[in-house]
C-alpha positions as CSV (number, residue, x, y, z in Angstrom):
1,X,8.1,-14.1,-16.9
2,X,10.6,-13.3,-14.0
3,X,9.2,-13.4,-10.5
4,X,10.0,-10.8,-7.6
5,X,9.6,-11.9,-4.3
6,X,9.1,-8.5,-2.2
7,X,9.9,-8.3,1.3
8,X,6.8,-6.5,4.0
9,X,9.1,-3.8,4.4
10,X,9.8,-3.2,0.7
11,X,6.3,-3.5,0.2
12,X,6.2,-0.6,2.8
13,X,8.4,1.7,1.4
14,X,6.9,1.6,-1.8
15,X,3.1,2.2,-0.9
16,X,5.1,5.5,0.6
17,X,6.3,6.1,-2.9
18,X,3.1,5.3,-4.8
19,X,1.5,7.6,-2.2
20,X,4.0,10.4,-3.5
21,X,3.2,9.7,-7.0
22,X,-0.5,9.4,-6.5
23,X,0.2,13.4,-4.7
24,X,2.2,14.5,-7.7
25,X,0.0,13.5,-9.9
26,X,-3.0,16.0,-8.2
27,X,-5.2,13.0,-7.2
28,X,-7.4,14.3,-4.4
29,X,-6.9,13.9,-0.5
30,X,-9.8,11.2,-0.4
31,X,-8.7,9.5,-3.2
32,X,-4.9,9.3,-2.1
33,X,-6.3,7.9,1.1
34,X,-8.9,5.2,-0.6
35,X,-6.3,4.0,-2.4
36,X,-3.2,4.2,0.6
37,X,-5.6,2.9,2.8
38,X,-6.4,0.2,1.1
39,X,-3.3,-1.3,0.0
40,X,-1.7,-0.7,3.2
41,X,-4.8,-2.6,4.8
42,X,-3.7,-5.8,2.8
43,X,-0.2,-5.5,3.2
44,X,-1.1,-6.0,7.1
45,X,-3.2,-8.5,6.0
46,X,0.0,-10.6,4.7
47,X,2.2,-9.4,7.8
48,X,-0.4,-11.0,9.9
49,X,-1.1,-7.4,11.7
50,X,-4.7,-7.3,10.2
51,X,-7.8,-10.2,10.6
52,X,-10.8,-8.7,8.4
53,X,-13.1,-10.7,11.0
54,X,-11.9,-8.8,14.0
């Protein structure tokens, strides 16, 4: 199995791109969010931009 290494702002630009998918695809407003918001969440998490404890 061949590893990608991804860099934060790759990572960025495709959470925009699974956010226009997730739209396309008629998922709700709330959902789009949940699931956006989320993953955006822990890329900031990796970026060091976001402490769960604070």
């Amino acid at each position: 199995m061949t590893q990608r290494c991804w860099t934060e702002q790759e990572l960025r630009e495709e959470l925009i791109r699974y956010q226009a998918e997730l739209e396309e695809a008629g998922k709700g407003d709330k959902t789009v969010h949940t699931y956006v918001d989320r993953a955006s969440r822990f890329i900031r998490w990796l970026a060091g931009e976001y402490d769960p404890r604070g």
